[in-house]
PyMOL CGO cylinders between C-alpha atoms (Angstrom):
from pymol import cmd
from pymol.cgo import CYLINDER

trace = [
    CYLINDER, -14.48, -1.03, 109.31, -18.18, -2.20, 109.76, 0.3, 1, 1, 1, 1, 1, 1,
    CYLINDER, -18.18, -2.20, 109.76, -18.99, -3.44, 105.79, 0.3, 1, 1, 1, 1, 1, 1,
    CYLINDER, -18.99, -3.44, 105.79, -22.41, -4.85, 106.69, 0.3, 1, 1, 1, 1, 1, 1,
    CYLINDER, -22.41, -4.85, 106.69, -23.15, -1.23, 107.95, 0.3, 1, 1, 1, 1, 1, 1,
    CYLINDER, -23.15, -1.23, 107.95, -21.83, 0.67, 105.22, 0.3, 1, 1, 1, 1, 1, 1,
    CYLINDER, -21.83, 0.67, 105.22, -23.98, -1.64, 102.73, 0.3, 1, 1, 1, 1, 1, 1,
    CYLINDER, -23.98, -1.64, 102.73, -26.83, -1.36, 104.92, 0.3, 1, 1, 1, 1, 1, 1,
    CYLINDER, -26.83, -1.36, 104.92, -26.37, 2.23, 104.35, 0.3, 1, 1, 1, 1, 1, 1,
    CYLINDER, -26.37, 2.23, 104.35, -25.89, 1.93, 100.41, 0.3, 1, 1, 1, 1, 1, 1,
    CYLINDER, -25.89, 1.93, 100.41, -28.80, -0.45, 99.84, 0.3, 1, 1, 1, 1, 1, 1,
    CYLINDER, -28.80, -0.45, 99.84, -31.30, 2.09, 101.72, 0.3, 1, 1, 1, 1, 1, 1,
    CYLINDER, -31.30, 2.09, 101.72, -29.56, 5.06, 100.10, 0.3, 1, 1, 1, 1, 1, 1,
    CYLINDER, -29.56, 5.06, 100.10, -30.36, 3.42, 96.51, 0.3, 1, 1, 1, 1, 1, 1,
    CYLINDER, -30.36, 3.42, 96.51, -33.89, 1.88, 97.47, 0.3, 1, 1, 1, 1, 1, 1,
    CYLINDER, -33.89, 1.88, 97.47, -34.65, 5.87, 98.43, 0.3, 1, 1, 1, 1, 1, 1,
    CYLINDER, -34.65, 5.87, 98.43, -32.84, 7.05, 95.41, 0.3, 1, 1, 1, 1, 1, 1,
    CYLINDER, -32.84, 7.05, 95.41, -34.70, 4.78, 93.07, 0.3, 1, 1, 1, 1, 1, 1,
    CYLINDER, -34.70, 4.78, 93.07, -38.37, 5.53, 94.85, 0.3, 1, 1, 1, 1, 1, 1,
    CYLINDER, -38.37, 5.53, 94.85, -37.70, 9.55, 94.77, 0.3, 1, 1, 1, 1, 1, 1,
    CYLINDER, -37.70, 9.55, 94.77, -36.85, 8.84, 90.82, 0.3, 1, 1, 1, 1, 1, 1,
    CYLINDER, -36.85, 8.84, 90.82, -39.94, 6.77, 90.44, 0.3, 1, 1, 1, 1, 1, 1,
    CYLINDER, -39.94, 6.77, 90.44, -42.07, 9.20, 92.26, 0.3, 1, 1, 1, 1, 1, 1,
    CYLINDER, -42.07, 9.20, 92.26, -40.60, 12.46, 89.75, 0.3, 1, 1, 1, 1, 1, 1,
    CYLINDER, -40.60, 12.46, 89.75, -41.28, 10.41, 87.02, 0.3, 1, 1, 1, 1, 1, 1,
    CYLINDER, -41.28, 10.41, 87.02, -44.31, 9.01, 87.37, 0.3, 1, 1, 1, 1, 1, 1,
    CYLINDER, -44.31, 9.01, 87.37, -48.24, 10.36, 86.59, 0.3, 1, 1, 1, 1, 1, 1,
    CYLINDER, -48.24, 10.36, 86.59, -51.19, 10.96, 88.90, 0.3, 1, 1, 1, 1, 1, 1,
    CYLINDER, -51.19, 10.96, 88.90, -52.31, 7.25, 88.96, 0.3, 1, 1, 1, 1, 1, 1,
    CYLINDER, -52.31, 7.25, 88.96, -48.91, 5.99, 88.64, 0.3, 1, 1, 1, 1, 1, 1,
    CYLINDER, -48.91, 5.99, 88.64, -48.07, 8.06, 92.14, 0.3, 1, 1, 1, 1, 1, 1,
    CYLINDER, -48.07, 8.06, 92.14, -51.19, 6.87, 93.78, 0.3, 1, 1, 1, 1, 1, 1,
    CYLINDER, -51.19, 6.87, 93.78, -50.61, 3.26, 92.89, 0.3, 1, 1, 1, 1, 1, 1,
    CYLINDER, -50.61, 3.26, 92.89, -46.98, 3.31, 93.82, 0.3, 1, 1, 1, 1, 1, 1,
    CYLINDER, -46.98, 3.31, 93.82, -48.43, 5.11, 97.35, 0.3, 1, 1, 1, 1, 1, 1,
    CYLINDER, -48.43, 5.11, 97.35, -50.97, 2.19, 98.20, 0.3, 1, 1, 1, 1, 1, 1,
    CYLINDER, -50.97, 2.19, 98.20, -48.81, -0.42, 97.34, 0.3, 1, 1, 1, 1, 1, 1,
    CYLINDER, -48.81, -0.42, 97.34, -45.51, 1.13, 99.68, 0.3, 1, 1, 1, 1, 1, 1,
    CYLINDER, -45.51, 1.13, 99.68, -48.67, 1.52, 102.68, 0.3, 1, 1, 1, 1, 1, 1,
    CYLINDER, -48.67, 1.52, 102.68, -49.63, -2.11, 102.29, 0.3, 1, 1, 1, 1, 1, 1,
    CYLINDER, -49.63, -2.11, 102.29, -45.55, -3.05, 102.12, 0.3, 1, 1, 1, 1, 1, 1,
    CYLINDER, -45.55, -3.05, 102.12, -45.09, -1.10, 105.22, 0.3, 1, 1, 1, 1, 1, 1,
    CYLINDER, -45.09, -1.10, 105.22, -48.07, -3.03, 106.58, 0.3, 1, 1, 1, 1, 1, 1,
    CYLINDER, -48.07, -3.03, 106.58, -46.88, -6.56, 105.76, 0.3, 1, 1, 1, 1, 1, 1,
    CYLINDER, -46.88, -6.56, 105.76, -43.38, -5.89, 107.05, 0.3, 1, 1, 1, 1, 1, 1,
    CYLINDER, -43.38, -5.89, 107.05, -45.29, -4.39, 110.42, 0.3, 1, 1, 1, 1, 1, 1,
    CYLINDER, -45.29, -4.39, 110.42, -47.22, -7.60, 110.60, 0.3, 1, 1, 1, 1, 1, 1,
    CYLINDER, -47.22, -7.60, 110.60, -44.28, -10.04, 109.96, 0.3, 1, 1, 1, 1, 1, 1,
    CYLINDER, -44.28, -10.04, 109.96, -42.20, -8.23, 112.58, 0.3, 1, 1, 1, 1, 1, 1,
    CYLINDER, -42.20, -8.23, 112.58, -45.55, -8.56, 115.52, 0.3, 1, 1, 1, 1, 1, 1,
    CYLINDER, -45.55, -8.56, 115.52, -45.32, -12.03, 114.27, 0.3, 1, 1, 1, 1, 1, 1,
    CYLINDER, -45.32, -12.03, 114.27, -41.88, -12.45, 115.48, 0.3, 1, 1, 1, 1, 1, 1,
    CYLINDER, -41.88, -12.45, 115.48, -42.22, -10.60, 118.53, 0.3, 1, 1, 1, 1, 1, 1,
    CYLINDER, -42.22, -10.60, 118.53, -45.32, -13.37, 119.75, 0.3, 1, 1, 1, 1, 1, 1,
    CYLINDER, -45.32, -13.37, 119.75, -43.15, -15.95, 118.61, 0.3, 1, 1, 1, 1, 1, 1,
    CYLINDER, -43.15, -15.95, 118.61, -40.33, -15.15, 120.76, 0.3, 1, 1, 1, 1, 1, 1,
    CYLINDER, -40.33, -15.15, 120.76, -42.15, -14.24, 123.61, 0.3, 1, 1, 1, 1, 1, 1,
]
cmd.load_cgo(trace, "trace")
């Protein structure tokens, strides 16, 4: 069997888990904060990954 895939799988299946509970959970500001700060994540992980891509090119 492939472990590294099935804990791939697990981690991402907890880290979705754990944002759907904190969305449910969580107020107004609490959703919008959580919102902006996933976007600029997402944004930083974009920019590491263009990084990468220059530097091996």
């Amino acid at each position: 069997m492939q472990f590294q895939a099935i804990a791939k799988g697990m981690a991402i299946g907890a880290a979705a888990g754990m944002a759907g509970y904190l969305l449910s959970s969580a107020s107004g500001a609490e959703k919008n904060r959580f919102k902006r700060r996933t976007v600029k994540a997402a944004h930083a992980i974009g920019a590491v990954m263009d990084s990468v891509a220059d530097f091996l090119h």
